[in-house]
N, C-alpha and C positions, 0 to 999 in steps of 0.2 A: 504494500500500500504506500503511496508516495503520500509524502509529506507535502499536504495543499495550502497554500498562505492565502490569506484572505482574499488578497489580490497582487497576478503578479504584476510587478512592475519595473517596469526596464530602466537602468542605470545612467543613462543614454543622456547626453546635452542634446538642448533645445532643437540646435541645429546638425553640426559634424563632431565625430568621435572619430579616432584612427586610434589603435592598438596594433601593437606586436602582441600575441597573447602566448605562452609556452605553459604548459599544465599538464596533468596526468588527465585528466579532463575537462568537457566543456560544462559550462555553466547551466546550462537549462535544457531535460533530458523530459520534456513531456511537448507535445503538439500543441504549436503557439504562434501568436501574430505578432508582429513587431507595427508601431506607431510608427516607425522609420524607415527607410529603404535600406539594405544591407547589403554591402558585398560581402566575401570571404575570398582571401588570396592565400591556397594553402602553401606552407614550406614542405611538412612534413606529408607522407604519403599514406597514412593512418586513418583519414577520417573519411566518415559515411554522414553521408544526408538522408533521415528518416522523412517520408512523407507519406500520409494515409493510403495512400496506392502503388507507392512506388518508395526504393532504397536504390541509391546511388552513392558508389563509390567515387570521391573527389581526388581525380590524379594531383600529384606532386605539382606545384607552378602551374595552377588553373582557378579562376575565379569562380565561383557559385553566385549568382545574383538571385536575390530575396526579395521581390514586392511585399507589399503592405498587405496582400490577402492571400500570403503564399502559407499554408499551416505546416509546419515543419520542426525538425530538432538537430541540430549535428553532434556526433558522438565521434570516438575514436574506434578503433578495433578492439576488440579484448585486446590485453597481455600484448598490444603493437607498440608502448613506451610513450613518451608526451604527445600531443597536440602541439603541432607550430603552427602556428596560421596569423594575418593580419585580420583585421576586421573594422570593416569599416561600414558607420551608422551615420545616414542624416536625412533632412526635413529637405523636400524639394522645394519649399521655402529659400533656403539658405541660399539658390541658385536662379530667385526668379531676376534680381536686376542683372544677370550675365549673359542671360537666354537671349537667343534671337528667332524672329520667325520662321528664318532660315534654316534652322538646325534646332534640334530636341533632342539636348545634351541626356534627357529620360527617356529617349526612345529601345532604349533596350532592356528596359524593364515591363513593353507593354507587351507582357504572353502570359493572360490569365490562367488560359486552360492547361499551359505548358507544366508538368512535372514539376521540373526543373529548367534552370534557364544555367547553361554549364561553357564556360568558353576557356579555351587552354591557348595563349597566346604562341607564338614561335619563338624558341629557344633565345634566339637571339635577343627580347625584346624584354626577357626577363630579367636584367644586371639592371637596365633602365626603371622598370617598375619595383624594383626593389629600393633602389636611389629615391623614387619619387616617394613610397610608402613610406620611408623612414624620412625624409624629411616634413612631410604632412604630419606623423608622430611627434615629431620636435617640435611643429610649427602650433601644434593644438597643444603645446603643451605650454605655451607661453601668452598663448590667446585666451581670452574671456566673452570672445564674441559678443560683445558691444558695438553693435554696428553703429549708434548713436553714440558712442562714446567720444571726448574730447580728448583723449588720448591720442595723439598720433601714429605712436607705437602700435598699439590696440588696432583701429582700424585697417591698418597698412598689413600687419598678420592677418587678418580675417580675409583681406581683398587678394594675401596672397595663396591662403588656402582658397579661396573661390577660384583662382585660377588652375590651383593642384590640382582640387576634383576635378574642373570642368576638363585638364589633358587629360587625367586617368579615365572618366566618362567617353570621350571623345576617343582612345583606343578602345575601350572596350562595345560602344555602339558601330566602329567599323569590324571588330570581330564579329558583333552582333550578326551585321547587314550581311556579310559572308557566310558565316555557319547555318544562318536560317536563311539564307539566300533572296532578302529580302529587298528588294527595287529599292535604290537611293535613288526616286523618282522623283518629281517637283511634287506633284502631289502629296507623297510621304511627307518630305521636306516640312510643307505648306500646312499640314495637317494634324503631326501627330502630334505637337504642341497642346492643337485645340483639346485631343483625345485624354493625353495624358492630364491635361487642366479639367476633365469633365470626371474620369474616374477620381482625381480627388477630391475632388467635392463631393463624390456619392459617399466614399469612405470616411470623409470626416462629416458628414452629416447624415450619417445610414441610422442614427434614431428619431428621423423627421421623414414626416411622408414625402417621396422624391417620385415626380413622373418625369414623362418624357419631357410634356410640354414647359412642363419648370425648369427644365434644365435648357430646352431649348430658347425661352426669356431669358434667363440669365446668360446663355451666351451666346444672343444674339444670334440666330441662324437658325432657318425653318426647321420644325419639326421632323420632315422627311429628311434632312440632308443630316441632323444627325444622326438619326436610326440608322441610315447609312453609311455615314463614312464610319463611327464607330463599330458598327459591324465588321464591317472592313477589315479594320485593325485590329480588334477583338477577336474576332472570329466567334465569336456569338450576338446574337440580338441586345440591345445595353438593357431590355429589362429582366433576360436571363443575367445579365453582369449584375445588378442594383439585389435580384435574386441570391446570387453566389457569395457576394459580398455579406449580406445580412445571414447566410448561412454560415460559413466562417466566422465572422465577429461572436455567432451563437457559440458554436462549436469552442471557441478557444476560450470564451469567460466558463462554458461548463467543465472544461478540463482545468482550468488552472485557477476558479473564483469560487467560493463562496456562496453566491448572490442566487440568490432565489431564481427560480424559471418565472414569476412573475417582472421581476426586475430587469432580468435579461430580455425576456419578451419588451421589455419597454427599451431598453439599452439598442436594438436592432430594429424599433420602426411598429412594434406591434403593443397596439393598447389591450388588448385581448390574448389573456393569455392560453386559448382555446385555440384561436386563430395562428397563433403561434404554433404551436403542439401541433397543430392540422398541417401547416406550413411547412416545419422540419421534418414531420415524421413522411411526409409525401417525397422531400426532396431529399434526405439522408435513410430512410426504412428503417426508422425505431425513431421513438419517444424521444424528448429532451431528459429525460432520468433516465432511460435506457443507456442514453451516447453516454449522459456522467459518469454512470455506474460501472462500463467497461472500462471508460478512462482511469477509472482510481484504481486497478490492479498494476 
């Protein structure tokens, strides 16, 4: 029986976190959502990505990229010796005054349905991404991310990790565009900005009722063109997305919280917690104390 805290809650700054981490293991060994985007850049050749469907082994010098409704945990092998790995947490916040319309520095974290999103750069490229990680480590570690702050110091490290991620993002969305063999099209280009800015907004507002046309008001562009082009890019319909999403957020408060199936029913969009129960047990095939009850072994 694992030991459940009332609520978990991630360590994580507002915006960017970068670690070197070395351990006999990782931190958090039950299926869970992170409020941040994640990479993982392994050193060592140890570790495994659990996910409700699927288990993937993370080669040596390959990154694991984690969305905000990816449910997951990483472990190491039995008796395989430490975890090396970097890890790196932040708020696509942190990166909206660097954005262009041009380019969606997030575009390779948009694959909902994907397992896993797994890219292993080319040997050669890996002395340079080590250099970078470890100066982003240094760099966050004398930052206070004050972006209003009057410090000079202060702002000028924050503006120069905005620039770190944004290289590190910027190779790893051309690994992206390659490995899933995905059109660096104008469209893409033009578009997946708007995509990525509409799944956040469902995520951070998935306990308020969201339709299409509300989201299509707030950003501006017909009703059909976004059903569309987020389908597109999703590769599902955005109200099976606003769906998946309030299932997950379910899923990961029953495994790791405390809170009542009424609370959680409110926590994901449902005042009813009937309508809830009906909701999960149709799109997962068992109860919300069913899913709790096998997670606690």
């Amino acid at each position: 029986m694992k030991d459940r805290s009332v609520e978990f809650k991630e360590n994580f700054p507002d915006y960017l976190c970068v670690k070197h981490k070395i351990a006999e293991h990782t931190e958090k060994q039950t299926f869970h959502l992170h409020s941040q985007l994640e990479i993982i850049f392994t050193i060592s050749d140890n570790l495994v990505c659990f996910y409700e469907n699927a288990v993937i082994r993370i080669p040596k010098y390959s990154f694991l990229l984690l969305n905000t409704m990816c449910l997951h945990y990483v472990d190491s092998l039995p008796n395989s010796g430490v975890c090396d790995r970097y890890v790196i947490t932040f708020s696509s916040e942190f990166l909206k005054d660097i954005q262009s319309s041009g380019v969606n520095l997030l575009g390779c974290f948009l694959e909902p349905e994907a397992s896993h999103i797994l890219l292993t750069p080319p040997s050669e490229s890996v002395p340079w991404i080590l250099h970078l990680l470890d100066a982003m480590e240094t760099e966050t570690m004398h930052s206070s991310f004050h972006a209003l702050s009057d410090n000079i110091d202060e702002r000028f490290s924050t503006l120069t990790l905005k620039y770190q991620l944004a290289s590190l993002l910027t190779e790893l969305n051309r690994l992206y565009l390659s490995h899933f063999q995905v059109a660096s099209s104008l469209k893409h280009q033009r578009y997946s900005s708007l995509v990525s800015d509409v799944c956040s907004y469902i995520e951070q507002n998935v306990e308020n009722e969201i339709s299409i046309e509300d989201l299509a008001r707030r950003f501006a562009v017909s009703k059909t063109f976004l059903y569309n082009i987020t389908r597109e890019f999703l590769n599902l319909p955005l109200s099976d997305y606003i769906s998946m999403v309030r299932i997950n957020k379910a899923k990961s408060y029953l495994a790791n919280t405390d809170y009542s199936i009424e609370i959680i029913s409110q926590k994901v969009g449902y005042s009813s917690i009937s309508s809830f129960s009906r909701f999960f047990k149709n799109n997962v095939g068992m109860s919300p104390l069913k899913y709790r009850k096998i997670t606690e072994t």
